[in-house]
C-alpha positions as CSV (number, residue, x, y, z in Angstrom):
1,X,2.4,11.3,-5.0
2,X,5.4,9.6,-6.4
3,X,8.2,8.6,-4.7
4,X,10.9,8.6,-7.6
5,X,14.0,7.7,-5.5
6,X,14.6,5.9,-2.5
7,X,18.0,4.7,-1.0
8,X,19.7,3.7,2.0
9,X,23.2,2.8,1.6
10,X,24.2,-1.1,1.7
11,X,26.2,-0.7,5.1
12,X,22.9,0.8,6.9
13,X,20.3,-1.3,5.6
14,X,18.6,-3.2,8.2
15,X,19.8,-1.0,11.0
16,X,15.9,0.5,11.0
17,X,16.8,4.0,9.3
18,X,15.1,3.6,6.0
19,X,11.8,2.3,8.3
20,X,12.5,5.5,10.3
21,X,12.7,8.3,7.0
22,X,9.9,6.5,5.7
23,X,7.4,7.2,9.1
24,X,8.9,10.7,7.9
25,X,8.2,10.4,4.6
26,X,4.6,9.2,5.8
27,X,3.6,11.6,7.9
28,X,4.8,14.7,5.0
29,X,2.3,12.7,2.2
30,X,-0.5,12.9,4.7
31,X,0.3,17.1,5.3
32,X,0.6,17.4,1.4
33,X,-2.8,15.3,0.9
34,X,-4.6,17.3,3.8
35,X,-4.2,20.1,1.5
36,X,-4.4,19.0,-1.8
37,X,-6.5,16.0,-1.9
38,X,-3.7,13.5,-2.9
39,X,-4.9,9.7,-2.3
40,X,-1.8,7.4,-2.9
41,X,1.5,7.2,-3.2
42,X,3.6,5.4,-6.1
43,X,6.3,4.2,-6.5
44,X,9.0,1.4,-8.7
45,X,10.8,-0.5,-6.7
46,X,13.9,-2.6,-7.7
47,X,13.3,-6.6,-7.3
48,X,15.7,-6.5,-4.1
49,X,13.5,-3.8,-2.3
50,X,10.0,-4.9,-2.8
51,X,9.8,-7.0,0.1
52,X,11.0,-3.8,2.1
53,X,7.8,-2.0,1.1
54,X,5.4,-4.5,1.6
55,X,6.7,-4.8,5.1
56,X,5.4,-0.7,5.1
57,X,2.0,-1.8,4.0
58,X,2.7,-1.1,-0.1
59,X,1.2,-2.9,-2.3
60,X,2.0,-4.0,-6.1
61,X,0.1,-2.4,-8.6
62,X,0.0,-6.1,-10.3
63,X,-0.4,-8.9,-7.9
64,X,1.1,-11.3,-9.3
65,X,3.9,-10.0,-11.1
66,X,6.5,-10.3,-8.4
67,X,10.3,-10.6,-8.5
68,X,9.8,-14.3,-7.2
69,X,7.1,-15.1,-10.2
70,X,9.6,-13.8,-12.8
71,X,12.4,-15.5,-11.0
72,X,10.8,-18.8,-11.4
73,X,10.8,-18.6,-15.1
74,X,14.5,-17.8,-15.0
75,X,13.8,-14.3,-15.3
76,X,16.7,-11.8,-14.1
77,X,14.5,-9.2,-12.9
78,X,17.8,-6.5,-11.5
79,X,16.4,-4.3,-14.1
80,X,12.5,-5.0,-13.8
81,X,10.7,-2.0,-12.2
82,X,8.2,-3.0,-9.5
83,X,5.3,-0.6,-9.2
84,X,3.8,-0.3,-5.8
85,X,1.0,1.5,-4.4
86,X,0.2,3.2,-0.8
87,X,-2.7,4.8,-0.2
88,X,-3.2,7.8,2.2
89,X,-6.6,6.2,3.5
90,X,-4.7,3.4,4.5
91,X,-2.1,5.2,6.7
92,X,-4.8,6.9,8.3
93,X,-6.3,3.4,9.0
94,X,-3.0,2.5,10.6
95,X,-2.5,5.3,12.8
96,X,-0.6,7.8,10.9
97,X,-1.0,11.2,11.5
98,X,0.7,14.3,9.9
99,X,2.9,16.7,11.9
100,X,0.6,18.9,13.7
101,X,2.4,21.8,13.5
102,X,2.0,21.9,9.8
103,X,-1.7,21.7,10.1
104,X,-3.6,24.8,9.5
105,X,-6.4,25.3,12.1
106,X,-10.0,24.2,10.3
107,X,-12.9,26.5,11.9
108,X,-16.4,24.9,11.0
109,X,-18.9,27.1,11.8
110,X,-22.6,25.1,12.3
């Protein structure tokens, strides 16, 4: 899945909403990937926000190209993509689960 756009406006950042819409966001990806076999979610995040999704267990696609190691080369990275990875099996791990109501009853017959 990609996740082409994700904002919170400046005066509500850090009030926990963005954490909250992305437990959401979480919990729709692992619905969509119950019935379509979808195994991570993508995204490209701006320099400012990376540290955000790390904190939400996403990980860069390239280790160690960070907005700090460009930074340190006196590299303005404001208009650097940052692609990050999240995978489904990894939300399960941590205790995610999908909405149950959206869950379609699985009958296995032995």
């Amino acid at each position: 899945m990609n996740l082409a756009y994700f904002a919170i406006d400046k005066e509500y950042q850090g009030t926990g909403i963005g954490r909250a819409l992305m437990m959401e966001f979480f919990s729709m990806c692992m619905v969509i990937a119950l019935y379509t076999g979808v195994q991570l979610i993508y995204l490209e995040s701006v320099d400012e926000s990376v540290n955000f999704y790390k904190r939400l267990g996403y990980e860069l696609l390239h280790k160690d190209a960070t907005p700090e190691a460009y930074q340190k080369f006196g590299n303005d990275t404001r208009n650097i993509q940052f692609p990050m990875l999240r995978k489904i099996s990894d939300l399960i791990a941590d205790g995610h689960s999908p909405y149950i109501d959206n869950v379609l009853p699985i009958n296995v017959e032995k």
